[in-house]
Residue, then its C-alpha position, 0 to 999 in steps of 0.5 A: x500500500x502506498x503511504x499517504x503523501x503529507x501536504x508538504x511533500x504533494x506541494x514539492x512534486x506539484x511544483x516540479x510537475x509545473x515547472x516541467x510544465x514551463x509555468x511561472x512561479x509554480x511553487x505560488x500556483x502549487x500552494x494556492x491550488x493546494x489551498x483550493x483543493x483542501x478548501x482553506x485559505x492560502x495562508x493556512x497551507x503551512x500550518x496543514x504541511x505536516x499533514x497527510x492529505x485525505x484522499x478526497x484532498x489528494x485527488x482534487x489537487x492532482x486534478x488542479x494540477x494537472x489542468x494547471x500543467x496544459x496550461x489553464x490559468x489559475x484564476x479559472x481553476x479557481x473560479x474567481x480574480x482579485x481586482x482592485x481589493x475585490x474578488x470577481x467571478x470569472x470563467x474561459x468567457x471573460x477577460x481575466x482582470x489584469x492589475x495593470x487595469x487599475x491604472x484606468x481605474x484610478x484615472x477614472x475615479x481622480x474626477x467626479x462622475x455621476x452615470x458610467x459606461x463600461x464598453x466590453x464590460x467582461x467580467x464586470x470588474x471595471x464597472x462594479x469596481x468604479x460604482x463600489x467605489x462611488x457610492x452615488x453613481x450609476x452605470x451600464x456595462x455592454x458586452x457583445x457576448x451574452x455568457x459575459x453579460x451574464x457572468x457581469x450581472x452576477x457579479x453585480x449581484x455578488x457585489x450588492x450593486x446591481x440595483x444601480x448597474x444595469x447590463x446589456x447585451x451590445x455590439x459597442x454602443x448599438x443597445x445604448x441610449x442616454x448620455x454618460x459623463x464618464x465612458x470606460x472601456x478595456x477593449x480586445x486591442x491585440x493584432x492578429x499578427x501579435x497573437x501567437x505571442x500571448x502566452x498559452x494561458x492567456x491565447x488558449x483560455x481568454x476568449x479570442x473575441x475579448x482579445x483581438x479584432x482580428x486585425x490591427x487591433x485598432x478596430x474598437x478605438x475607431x468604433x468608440x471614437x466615431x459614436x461617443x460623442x452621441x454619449x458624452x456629456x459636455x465636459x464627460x470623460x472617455x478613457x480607455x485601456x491600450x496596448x503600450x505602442x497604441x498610445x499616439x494612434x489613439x489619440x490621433x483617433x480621439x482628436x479626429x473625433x473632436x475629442x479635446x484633452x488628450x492625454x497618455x496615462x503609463x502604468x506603474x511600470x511606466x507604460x503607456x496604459x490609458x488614453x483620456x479625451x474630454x467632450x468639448 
């Protein structure tokens, strides 16, 4: 009969299946899946090493692993993100949120806004997160797949936010009516030719739709900058996320549109991550 592993030595030869499997930081993704296995909080994993793991435990974590190892990101095994402080359910449908989004985020909320609108809401992470945080706002959040629009109102659910977030099913702003004094959006902004770059986690588990335009990964700028004008307030704000080499062909997007105070906005490592331009 073959003895029981213990917690700690499940983790050691989890952490050299992942890292034969070429994963980054596998020994952080070994431990948070062992904490998801045993069904505790990753903090805990130290205090149960010692341990032999159940054979319920043994069998989930051996799963989680080996699904980890053809690459299927963590925040799916898991079924859920961390964004700005929050969790945020997620599934192969949505975008994952990315801490480099926060940057838009912060941008947004650095003035007042009232009525939000989200183009490719996804996971809903931007639009909950922005009226979390501004208790007296409302917003709606568009997304041209139905399974993210379902996957967005259920996290303003989680959230306790949907009575002041409505969702629509929407190719950009064709279902949209009303004006906003603030327009977000975190569209799909990676060329056709750059996809094959992405790592497998990201170009064979994220929704291909939520990712590229399949073609210059332009497309959703130009979308955006041709209709928001019939969306924005007097003074209302657009900012939108990009790709760190789009920043100086959005802007030119934005200022064709008569967009005026343009503006790149880089992430914390310093690149370009946010356009901004104002409604005259």
């Amino acid at each position: 009969m073959i003895a029981a592993l213990t917690a700690a030595q499940a983790m050691v030869a989890a952490t050299a299946r992942l890292r034969a499997a070429g994963v980054d930081d596998p020994a952080r993704d070994a431990r948070v899946l062992l904490a998801h296995a045993a069904r505790i909080e990753a903090s805990r994993v130290t205090l149960i090493a010692p341990e032999e793991l159940s054979p319920e435990i043994a069998e989930r974590y051996d799963q989680l692993i080996s699904l980890r190892a053809i690459r299927v990101p963590v925040s799916h095994l898991l079924g859920e993100r961390e964004f700005y402080g929050r969790r945020f359910r997620v599934s192969r449908d949505v975008l994952d949120p990315r801490p480099e989004t926060e940057t838009l985020i912060e941008a947004a909320l650095s003035e007042p806004f009232d009525h939000v609108l989200d183009l490719g809401t996804g996971s809903g992470c931007i639009l909950i997160t922005l009226l979390l945080e501004r208790t007296s706002a409302t917003g709606v959040g568009a997304d041209l797949s139905e399974a993210a629009c379902l996957q967005a109102s259920a996290n303003a659910v989680s959230h306790k936010i949907h009575g002041r977030a409505e969702v629509v099913c929407s190719d950009w702003f064709e279902n949209i009516h009303g004006q906003f004094d603030l327009i977000v959006s975190n569209p799909p902004y990676i060329a056709l030719s750059e996809l094959q770059d992405l790592s497998p986690e990201v170009r064979e588990h994220e929704p291909r739709m939520a990712l590229t335009d399949e073609g210059d990964g332009l497309g959703a700028y130009r979308h955006i900058a041709a209709s928001a004008q019939d969306f924005l307030m007097p003074g209302g704000r657009i900012l939108v996320e990009i790709g760190p080499t789009q920043g100086k062909c959005v802007l030119s997007l934005f200022e064709a549109a008569g967009l005026t105070g343009t503006r790149i906005i880089p992430d914390l490592d310093g690149r370009d991550r946010v356009v901004m331009a104002r409604m005259p």
